[in-house]
C-alpha positions as CSV (number, residue, x, y, z in Angstrom):
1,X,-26.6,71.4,-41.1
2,X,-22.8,70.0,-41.3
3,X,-22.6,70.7,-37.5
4,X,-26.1,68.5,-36.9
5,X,-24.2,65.8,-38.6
6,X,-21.0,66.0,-36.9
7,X,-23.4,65.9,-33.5
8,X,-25.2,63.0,-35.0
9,X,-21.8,60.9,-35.4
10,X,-21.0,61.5,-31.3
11,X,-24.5,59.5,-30.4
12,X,-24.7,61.7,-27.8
13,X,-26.8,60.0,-24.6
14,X,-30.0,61.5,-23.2
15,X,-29.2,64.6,-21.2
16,X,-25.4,64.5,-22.5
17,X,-24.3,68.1,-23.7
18,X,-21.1,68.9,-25.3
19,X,-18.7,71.1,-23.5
20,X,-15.9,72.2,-26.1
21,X,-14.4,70.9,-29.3
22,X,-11.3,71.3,-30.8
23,X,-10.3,70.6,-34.3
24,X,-6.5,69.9,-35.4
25,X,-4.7,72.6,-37.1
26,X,-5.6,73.2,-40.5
27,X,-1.5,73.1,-41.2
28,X,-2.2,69.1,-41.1
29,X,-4.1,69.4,-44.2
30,X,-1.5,71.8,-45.6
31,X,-0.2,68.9,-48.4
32,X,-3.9,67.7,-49.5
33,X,-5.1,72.3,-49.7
34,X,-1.9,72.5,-51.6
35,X,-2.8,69.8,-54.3
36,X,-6.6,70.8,-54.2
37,X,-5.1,74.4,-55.3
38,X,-2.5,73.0,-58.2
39,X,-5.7,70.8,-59.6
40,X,-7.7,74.0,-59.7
41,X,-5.4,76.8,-60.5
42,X,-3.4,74.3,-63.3
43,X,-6.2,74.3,-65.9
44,X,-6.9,77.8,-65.9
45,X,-3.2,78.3,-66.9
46,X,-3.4,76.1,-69.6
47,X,-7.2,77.2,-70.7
48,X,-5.6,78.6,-74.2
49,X,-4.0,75.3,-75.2
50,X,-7.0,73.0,-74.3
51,X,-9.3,74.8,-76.0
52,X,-7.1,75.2,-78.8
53,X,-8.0,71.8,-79.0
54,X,-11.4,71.2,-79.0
55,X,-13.3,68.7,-77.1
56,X,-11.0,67.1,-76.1
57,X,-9.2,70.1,-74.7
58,X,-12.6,71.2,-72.9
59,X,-13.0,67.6,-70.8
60,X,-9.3,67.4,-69.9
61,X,-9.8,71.0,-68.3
62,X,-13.0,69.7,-67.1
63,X,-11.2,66.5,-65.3
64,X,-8.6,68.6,-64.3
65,X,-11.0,71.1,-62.4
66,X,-13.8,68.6,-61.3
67,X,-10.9,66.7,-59.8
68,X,-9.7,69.4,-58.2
69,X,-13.2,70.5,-56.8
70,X,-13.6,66.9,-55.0
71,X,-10.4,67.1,-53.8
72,X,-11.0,70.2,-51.9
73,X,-14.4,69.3,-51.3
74,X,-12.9,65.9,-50.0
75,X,-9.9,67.7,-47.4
76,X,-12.4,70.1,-46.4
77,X,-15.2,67.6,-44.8
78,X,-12.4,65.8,-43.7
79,X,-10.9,68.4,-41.7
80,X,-14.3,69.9,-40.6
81,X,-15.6,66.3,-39.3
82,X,-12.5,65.5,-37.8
83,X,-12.9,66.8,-34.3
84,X,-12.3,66.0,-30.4
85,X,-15.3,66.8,-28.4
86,X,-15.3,66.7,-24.5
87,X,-18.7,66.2,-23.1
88,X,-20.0,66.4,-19.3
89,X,-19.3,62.3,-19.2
90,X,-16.8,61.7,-22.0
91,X,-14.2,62.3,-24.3
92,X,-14.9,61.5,-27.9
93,X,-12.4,61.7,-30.6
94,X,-13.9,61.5,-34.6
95,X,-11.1,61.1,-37.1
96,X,-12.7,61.5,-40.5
97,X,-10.4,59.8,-43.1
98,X,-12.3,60.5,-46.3
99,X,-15.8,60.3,-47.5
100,X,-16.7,57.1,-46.5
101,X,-13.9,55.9,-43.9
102,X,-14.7,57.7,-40.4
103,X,-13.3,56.2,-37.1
104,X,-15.0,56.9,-33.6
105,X,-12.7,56.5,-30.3
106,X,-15.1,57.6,-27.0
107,X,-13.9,57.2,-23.2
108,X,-15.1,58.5,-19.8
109,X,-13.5,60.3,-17.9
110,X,-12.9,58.2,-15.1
111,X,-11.2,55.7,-17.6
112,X,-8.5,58.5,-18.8
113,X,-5.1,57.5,-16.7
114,X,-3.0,60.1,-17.9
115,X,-2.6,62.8,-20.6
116,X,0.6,63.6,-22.1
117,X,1.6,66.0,-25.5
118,X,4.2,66.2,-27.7
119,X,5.5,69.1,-29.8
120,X,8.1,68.6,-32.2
121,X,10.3,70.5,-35.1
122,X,9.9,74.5,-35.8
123,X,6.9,74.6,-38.0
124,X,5.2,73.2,-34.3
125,X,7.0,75.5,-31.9
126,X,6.2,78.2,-34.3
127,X,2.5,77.7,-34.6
128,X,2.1,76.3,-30.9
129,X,0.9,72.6,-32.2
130,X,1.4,69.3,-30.7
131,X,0.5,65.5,-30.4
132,X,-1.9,65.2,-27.6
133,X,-1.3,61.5,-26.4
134,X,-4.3,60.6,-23.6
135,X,-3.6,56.3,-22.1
136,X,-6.2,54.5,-20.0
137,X,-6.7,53.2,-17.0
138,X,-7.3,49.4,-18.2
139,X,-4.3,49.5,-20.3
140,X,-1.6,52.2,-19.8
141,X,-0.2,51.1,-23.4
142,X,-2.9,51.9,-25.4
143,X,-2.9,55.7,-26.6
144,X,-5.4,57.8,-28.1
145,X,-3.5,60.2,-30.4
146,X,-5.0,63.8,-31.4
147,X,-2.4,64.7,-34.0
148,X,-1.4,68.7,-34.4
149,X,-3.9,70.2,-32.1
150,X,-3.2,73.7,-31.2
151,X,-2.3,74.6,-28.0
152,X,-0.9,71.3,-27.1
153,X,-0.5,72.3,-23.1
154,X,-3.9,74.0,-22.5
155,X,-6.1,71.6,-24.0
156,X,-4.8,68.4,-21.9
157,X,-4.3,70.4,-18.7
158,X,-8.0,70.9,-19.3
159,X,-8.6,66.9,-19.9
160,X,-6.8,66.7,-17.0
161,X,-8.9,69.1,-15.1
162,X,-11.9,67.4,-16.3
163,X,-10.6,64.1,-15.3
164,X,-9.8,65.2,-11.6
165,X,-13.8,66.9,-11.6
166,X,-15.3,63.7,-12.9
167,X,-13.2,61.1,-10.5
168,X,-13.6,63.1,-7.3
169,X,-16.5,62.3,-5.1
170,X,-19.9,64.1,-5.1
171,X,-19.3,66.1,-2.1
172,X,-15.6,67.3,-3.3
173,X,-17.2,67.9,-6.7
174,X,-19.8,70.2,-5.3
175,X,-17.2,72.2,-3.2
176,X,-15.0,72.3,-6.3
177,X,-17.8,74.3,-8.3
178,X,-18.6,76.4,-5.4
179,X,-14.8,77.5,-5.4
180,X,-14.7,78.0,-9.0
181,X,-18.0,80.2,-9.0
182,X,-16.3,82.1,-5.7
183,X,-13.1,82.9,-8.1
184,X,-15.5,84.1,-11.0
185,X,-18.1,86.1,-9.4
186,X,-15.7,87.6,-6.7
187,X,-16.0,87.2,-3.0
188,X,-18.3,90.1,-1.7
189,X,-20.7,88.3,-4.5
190,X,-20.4,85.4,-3.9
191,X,-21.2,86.0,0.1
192,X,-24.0,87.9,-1.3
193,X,-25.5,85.1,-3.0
194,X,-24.8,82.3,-0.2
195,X,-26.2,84.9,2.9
196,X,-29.3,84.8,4.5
């Protein structure tokens, strides 16, 4: 169901499918998991005391928890929503920013001018994540940001790859896929399937 509505927010065109997505690394939720833990684990440590005091112990425990819960409830929708999707046409970035606050940044292909990423400090070299930085033809300025993605490299040599497909001409396209399905299948396969 949660992946119907993550779909739903891409307003996908007729005959549009999606090719991959990629969410960021779950270490960029690492402070908001950390206090969603304290909030829930904190009561239970101090379940003696609170009850000790009666009702009013039992609904500060009972804040203390529920908060928790939404928190977590709250980081998690935010991190599975949050999501770059590359479609046959497009690229389509959805940055979900809490319950109600979603953003929706969607290009073509043939409008992406260059891709570039960025990995800094240990915890990123350690873990392989990165800043994925993709600017536009129209303005160069202008940068979509995809903040601590893994496998910075891979995932915009593949925009790029994607970009190059998408801008080259029908005829190059089609001799492009044909070369690709030549390097999959094998060659004595591939003559196979094209002979007489």
């Amino acid at each position: 169901m949660l992946k119907k509505v993550l779909i739903s927010h891409l307003g996908l065109e007729k005959g549009e499918f999606i090719k991959k997505l990629f969410r960021r690394s779950l270490w960029s939720k690492f402070w908001p998991i950390l206090f969603s833990a304290v909030f829930i684990i904190t009561p239970f440590f101090l379940i003696y005391p609170l009850f000790n005091r009666g009702v009013p112990g039992m609904a500060v425990f009972s804040i203390i928890l529920i908060a928790g819960l939404v928190l977590a409830l709250r980081t998690y929708l935010s991190h599975y929503f949050t999501a770059f999707v590359m479609t046959d046409s497009r690229v389509v970035e959805v940055d979900q920013k809490g319950f109600f606050n979603r953003s929706v940044c969607e290009v073509s292909y043939d409008k992406i001018q260059d891709v570039t990423y960025q990995s800094k400090g240990v915890l990123a070299a350690l873990f392989k994540l990165g800043d994925i930085y993709i600017s536009f033809t129209d303005d160069a300025r202008t940068k979509l940001k995809l903040p601590k993605m893994k496998n910075p490299a891979a995932l915009s040599s593949e925009i790029l790859n994607w970009r190059t497909r998408h801008s080259l001409p029908a005829a190059q396209n089609a001799e492009y896929l044909l070369e690709k399905i030549r390097h999959k299948v094998g060659e004595d396969a591939f003559n196979d399937l094209t002979s007489d």
